[in-house]
N, C-alpha and C positions, 0 to 999 in steps of 0.2 A: 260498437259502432251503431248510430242512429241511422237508418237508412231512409230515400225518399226515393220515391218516381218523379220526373221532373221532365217538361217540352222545353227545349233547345227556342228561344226567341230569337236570337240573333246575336254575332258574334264582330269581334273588332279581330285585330292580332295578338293582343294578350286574354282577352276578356271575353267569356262566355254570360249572356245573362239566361239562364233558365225560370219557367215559371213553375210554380210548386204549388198544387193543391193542398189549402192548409186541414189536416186531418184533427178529430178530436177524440176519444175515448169512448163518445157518447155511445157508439153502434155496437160497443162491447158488453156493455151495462145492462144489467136486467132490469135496473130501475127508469129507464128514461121517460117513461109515461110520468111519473109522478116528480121526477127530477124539475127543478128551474134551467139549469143549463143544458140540457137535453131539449126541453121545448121553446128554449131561445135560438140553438143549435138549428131547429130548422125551419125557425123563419127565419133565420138569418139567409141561409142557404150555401150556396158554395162560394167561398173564397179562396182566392189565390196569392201568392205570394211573389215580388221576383226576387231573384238572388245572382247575384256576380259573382264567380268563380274562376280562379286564372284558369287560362285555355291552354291544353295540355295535347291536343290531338285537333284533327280536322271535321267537323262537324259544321251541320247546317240545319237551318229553322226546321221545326217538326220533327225533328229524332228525338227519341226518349233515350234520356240518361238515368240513370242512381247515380245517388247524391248521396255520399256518406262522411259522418261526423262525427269525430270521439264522441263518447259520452262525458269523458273529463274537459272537454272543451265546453261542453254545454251546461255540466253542473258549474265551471267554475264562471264561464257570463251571467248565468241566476242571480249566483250569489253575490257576482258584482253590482248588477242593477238593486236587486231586491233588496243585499241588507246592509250594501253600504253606504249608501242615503240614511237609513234611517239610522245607522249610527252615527254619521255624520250630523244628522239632526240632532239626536241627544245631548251629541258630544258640544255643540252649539250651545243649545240650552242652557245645559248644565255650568257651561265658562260663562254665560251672560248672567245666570243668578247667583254666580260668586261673586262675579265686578262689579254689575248694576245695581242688582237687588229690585230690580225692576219688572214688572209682570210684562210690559209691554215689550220692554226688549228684549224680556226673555224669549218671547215671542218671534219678534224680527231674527233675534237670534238664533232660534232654531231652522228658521226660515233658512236664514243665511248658510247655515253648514249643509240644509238640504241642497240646496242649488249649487252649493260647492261638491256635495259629494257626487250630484249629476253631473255637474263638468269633468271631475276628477275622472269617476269611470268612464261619462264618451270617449276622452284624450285616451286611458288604459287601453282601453278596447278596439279606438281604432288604429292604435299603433300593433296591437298585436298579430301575430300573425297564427291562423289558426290553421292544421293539415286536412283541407277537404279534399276528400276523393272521390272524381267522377269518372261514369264507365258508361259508354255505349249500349242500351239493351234492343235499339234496334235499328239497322241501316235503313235508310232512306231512299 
């Protein structure tokens, strides 16, 4: 399980949205002085995230929760976003320069599988439903 700290924004009857400080690796690293994403990391500065979570308990604005998240739920969104576009892409490609024989379409064509494989996974993903578990870590 992937765990976060997260403040309680406000709540409906199903729907908790919590905001999450978005964490990076860089503070771990013995390299960040000479790193690029370590001295992008902080000018950047702090970012936060929100996130909706069905509401499971009674809670109010400013309580901190944990936020916990399979790990198999988060390697398998990765690899939805990351490589099935770009197989999609190929796979695009590759059927426009067997039919066309064309650079250009081959082109459009890959285009086309990309945008299709972004739609394919938004639809995937936002149908599914993933097991997040949140816990109280302090009364208010």
């Amino acid at each position: 399980m992937i765990e976060q700290k997260a403040t309680v924004l406000s709540s409906d009857e199903s729907t908790v949205w919590l905001q999450a400080e978005r964490q990076s690796t860089c503070d771990k690293c013995q390299v960040k002085k000479g790193c690029g994403t370590g001295l992008l990391s902080e000018h950047v500065g702090r970012r936060f995230s929100t996130i909706a979570v069905p509401k499971t308990q009674a809670v109010e604005p400013g309580q901190q929760m944990n936020v916990s998240i399979p790990e198999e739920a988060l390697l398998h969104g990765a690899f939805m976003m990351y490589l099935l576009p770009i197989l999609f892409m190929f796979a695009g490609a590759v059927i426009s320069r067997f039919i066309f024989a064309n650079e250009l379409l081959e082109i459009i064509g890959g285009l086309a599988g990309l945008m299709f494989g972004f739609y394919w996974v938004k639809t995937r993903l936002k149908n599914q439903k993933i097991a997040i578990e949140t816990q109280i870590l302090e009364e208010k």
